[in-house]
C-alpha positions in Angstrom: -85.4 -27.2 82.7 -88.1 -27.9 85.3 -87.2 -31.3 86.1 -89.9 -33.0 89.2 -88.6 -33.7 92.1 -89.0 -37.3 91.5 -86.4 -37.0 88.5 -84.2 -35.8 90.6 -84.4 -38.3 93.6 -84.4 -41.3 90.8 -81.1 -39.3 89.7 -79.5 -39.6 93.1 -80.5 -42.6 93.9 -79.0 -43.9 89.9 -75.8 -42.6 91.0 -75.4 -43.5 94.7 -76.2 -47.0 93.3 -73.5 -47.1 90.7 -71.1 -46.1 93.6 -72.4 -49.1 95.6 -72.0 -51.4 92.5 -68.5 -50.2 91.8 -67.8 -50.1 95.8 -69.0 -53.8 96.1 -67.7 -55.3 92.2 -64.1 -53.7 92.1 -63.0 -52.4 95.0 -63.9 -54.5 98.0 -61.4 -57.3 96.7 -57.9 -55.3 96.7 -56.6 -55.9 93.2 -54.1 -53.9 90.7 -57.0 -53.9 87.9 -55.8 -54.5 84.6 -55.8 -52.3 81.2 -59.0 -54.7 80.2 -60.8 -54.2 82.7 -60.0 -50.4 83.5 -60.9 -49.6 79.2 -64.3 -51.0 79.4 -65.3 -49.8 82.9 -64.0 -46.7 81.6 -65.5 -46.9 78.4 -68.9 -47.7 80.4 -69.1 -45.0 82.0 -68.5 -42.5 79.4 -71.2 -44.0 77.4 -73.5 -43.8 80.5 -72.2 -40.0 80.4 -73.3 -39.8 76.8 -76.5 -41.6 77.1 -77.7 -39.6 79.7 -77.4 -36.4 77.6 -79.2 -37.8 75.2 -82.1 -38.3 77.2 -81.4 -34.7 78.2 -81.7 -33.6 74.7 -84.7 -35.2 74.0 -86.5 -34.5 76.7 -85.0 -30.8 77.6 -84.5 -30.0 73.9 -81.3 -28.9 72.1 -80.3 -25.7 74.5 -80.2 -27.8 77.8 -78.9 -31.3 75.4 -76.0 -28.7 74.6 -75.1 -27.4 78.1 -75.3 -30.3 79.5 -72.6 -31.7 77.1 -70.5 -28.6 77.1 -70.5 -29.1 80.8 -69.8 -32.4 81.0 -66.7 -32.4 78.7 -65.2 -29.2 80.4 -65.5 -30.8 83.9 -64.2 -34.3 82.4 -61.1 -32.0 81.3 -60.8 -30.3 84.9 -61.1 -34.7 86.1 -58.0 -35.7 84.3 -56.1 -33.1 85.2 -57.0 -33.5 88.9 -55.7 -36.9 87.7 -52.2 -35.0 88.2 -53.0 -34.6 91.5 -53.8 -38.1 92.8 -50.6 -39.2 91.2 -48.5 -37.1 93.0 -50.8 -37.8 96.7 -50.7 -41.7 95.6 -46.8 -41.5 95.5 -46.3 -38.9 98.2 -47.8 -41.8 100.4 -46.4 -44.8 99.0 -50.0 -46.2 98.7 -49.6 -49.6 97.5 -51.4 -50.1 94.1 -53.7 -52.3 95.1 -55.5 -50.1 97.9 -55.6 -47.4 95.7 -58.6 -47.9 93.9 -60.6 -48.3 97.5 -58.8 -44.5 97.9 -60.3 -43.0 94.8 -63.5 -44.4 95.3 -63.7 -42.7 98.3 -62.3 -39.3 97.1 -65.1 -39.8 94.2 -67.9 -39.6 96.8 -65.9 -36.8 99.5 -66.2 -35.0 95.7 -69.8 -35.6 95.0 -70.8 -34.5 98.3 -68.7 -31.1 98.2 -69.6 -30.4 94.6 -73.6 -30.6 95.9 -73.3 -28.8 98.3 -71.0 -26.3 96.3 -74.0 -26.4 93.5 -76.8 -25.3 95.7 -75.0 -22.5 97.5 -74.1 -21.3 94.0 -78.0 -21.7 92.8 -78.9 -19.6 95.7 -76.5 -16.8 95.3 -76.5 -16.6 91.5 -80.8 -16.3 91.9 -80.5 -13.6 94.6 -77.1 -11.8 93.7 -77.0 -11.3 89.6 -73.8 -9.5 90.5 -72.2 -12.9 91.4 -71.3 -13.5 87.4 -68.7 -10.9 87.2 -66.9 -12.2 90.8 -67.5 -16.0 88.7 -66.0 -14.4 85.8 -63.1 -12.5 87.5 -62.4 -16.2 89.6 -62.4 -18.0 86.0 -59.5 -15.3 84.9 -57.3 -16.0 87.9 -57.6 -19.5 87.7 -56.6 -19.4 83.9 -53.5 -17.5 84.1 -52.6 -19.4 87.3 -53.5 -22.9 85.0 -51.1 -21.2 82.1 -48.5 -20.3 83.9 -48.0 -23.9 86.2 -49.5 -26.0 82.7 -48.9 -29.6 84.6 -46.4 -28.6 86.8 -48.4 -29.7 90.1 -46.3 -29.4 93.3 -45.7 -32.4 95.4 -47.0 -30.0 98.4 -50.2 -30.5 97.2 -49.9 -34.4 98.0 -48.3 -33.9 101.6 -50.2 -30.2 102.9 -49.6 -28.6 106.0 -53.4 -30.0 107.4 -51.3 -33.2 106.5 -48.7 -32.6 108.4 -50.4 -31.5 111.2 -51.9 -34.6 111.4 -49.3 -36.8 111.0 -48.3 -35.0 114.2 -51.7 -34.7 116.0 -52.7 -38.3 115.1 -51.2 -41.4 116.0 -50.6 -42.9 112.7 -48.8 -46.1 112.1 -45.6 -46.0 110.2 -47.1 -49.0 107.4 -50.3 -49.8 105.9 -52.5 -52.6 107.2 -53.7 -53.6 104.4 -56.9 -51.2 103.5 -57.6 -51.0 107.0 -57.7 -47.4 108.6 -57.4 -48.6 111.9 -54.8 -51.4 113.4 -54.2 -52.5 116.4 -49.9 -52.0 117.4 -48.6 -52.8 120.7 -52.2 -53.1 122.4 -52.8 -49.6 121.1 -55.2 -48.8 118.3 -53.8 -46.6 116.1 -54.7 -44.6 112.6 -52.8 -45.8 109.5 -51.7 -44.3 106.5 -54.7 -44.9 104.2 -56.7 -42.4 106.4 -53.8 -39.6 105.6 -54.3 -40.4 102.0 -58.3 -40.0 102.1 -58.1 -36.8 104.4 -55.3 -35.5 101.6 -57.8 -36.6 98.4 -60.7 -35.3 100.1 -59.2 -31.8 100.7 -58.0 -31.9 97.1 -61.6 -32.7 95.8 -62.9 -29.7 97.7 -60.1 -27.5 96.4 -61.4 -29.0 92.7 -64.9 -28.3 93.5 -64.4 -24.4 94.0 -62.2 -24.5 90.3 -64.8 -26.4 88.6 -68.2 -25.1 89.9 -67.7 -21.5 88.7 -66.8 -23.0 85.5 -69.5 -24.9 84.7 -71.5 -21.9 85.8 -70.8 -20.1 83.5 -71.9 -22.5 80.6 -75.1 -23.5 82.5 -77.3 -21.6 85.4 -79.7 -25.1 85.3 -78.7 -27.0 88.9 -79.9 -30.3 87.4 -77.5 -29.8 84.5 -75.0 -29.0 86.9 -75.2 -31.3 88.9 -75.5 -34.3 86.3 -72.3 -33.1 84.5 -70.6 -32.9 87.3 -71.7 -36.4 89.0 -71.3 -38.1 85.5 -67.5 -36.4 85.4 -66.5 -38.3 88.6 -68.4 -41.5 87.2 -65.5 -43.6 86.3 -62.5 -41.4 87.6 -61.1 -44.1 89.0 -61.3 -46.5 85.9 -59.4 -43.6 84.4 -57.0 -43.3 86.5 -55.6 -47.0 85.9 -56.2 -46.8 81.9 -54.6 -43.3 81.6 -51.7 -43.3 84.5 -48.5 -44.1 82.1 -50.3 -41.7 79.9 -50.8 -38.4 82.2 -47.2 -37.4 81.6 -47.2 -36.8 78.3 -50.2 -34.7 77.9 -47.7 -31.6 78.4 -50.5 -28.9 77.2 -53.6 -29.9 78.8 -53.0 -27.3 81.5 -52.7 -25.0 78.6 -55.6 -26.0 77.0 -57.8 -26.0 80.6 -56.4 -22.2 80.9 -58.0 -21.3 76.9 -61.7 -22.8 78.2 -61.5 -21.3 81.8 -60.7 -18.0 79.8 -63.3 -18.5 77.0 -65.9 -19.4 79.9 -64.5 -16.3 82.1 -65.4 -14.0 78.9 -69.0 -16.3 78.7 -69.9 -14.9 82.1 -68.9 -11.4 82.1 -71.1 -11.0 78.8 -74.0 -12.6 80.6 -73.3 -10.7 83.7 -73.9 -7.3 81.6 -76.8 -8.8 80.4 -78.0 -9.4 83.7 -76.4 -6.3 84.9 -78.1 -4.6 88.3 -75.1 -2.7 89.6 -75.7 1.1 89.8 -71.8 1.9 88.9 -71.9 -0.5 85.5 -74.1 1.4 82.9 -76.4 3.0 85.8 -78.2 -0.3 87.1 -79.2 -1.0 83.5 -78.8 -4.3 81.2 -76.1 -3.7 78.3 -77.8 -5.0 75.1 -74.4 -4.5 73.1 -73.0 -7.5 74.9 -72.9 -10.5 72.8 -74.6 -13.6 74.2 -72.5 -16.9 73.3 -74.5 -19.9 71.9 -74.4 -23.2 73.5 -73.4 -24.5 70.5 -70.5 -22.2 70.1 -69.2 -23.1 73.6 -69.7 -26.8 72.9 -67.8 -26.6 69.9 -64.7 -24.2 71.2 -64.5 -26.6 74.7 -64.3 -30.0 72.2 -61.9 -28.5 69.4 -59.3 -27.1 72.3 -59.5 -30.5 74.4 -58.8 -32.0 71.1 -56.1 -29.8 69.7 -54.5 -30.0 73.6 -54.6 -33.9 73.4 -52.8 -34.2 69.9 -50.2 -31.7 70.2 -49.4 -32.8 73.6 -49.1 -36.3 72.4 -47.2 -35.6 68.8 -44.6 -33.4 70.9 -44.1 -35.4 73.8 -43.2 -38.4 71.0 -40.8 -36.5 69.1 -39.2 -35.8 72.9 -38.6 -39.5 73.6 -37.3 -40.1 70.4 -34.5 -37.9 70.7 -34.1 -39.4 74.5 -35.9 -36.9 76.2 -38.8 -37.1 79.3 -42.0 -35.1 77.8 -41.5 -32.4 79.2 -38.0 -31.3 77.3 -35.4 -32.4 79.8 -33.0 -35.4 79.4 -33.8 -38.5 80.7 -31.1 -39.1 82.8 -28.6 -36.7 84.5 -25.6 -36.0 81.9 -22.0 -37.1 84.0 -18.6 -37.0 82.9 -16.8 -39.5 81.9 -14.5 -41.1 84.5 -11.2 -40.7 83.3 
């Protein structure tokens, strides 16, 4: 699309306000927010998501309407499973519940920043380097087998890394929180506390996320307004999610499963286009490779929505069957089997 530049500052300026409105109407007052509030915040936000893609589609027509929305749902996908992340950080730290939303707020806009920033190196390269879409593609693989073979299986060193640990070393931190505070004042000394840990930690994670998700959406979508968009609309409520969906993360046993199909499907989306694109002298002698099929939006859409779907049931049908018979989600027993003391 050839979107003005004053689209795209009124863009910015829509989002960075919604950050401010959220910053200033939820999270400047600690609070536990409730499943009321956290569904239509939530609920909100998605519909925001939605609307904006209409206006996309009517004013960018039906191919940019339908990347947009293909890239919007895989990257909401790629958000609730980071989900499993913040969990595990969140606990790792024993951040009190109430704080929490002021540390996901945060760790939405450390994300926003990288994933810009992440967006127009990636515009540059993929406009002067064509050959970029196979190394995309190639990345896309990796990440899908690695996503298969660990499904939701996220290690708790991800929520205490050795940056982290440094730190706590390097930087004299307070043993307990002070409040949201990320300063206090112990002994005459001003110290860090804890909640700076936990927004370094998030804020490293979001990076990590941006260099798994902007390849992705690459490959559905070469248009940086699109990109962008999808990606800023993504993070949009994360942090409503997180409350609403929280009990609910550990039962979704095959989302990583279903993340590594679209990553796959994506990673076979850009190698096509790549040999369409083609300009290295080893593939084909510098020449395009018309025999490559070229995968309709509406294809994509329709694959990335029916395997988010299919993930979604199965790992909710299965994980009830599990507790049923007295088992966690994920197979095992709910409580360690003893002997009877004789």
């Amino acid at each position: 699309m050839d979107v003005p530049l004053y689209v795209w500052l009124l863009t910015i300026a829509g989002i960075l306000a919604l950050l401010v409105f959220d910053f200033y109407s939820h999270v400047r007052t600690p609070h536990v927010p409730h499943i009321k509030e956290s569904a239509f915040w939530s609920a909100f936000y998605v519909g925001l998501a939605i609307l904006f893609g209409v206006g996309i589609l009517v004013f960018g027509g039906g191919q940019a309407g339908g990347e947009y929305f293909a890239g919007w749902l895989t990257e909401k996908a790629l958000s609730v499973d980071n989900l499993f992340v913040f969990l595990i950080i969140m606990s790792s730290f024993a951040v009190p519940k109430e704080f929490q939303q002021k540390v996901l707020l945060v760790g939405v806009a450390i994300a926003l920043v990288a994933r810009g920033v992440f967006i127009a190196l990636g515009v540059t390269i993929i406009e002067n380097f064509s050959w970029v879409f196979y190394l995309f593609g190639a990345l896309l693989f990796w990440l899908a087998w690695s996503q298969a073979r660990s499904g939701n299986d996220h290690g708790a060193e991800e929520g205490d890394s050795r940056l982290i640990r440094i730190l706590r070393r390097v930087i004299p931190t307070t043993d307990d929180y002070h409040g949201d505070k990320l300063t206090a004042k112990v002994d005459g000394k001003r110290l860090f506390t804890p909640m700076l840990l936990v927004m370094v930690a998030i804020g490293l994670t979001d990076v990590l996320f941006a260099l798994d998700s902007i390849p992705a959406i690459f490959g559905l979508t070469q248009d940086a307004f699109i990109v962008f968009t999808a990606n800023a609309f993504s993070l949009l409520g994360l942090r409503q999610l997180y409350f609403l969906i929280a009990g609910l993360l550990e039962r979704l046993i095959y989302l990583g499963q279903g993340l590594a199909v679209i990553l796959a499907f994506i990673g076979v989306k850009l190698v096509f286009h790549a040999m369409h694109v083609n300009e290295l002298p080893f593939i084909n002698g510098g020449e395009h490779i018309e025999w490559a099929p070229e995968i309709p939006i509406w294809f994509s859409l329709s694959f990335i929505a029916l395997t988010i779907a299919v993930a979604t049931v199965a790992s909710l049908v299965v994980s009830k069957k599990r507790q049923e018979r007295g088992l966690t989600p994920t197979g095992e027993p709910k409580e360690p089997v003893t002997a009877d003391a004789e």
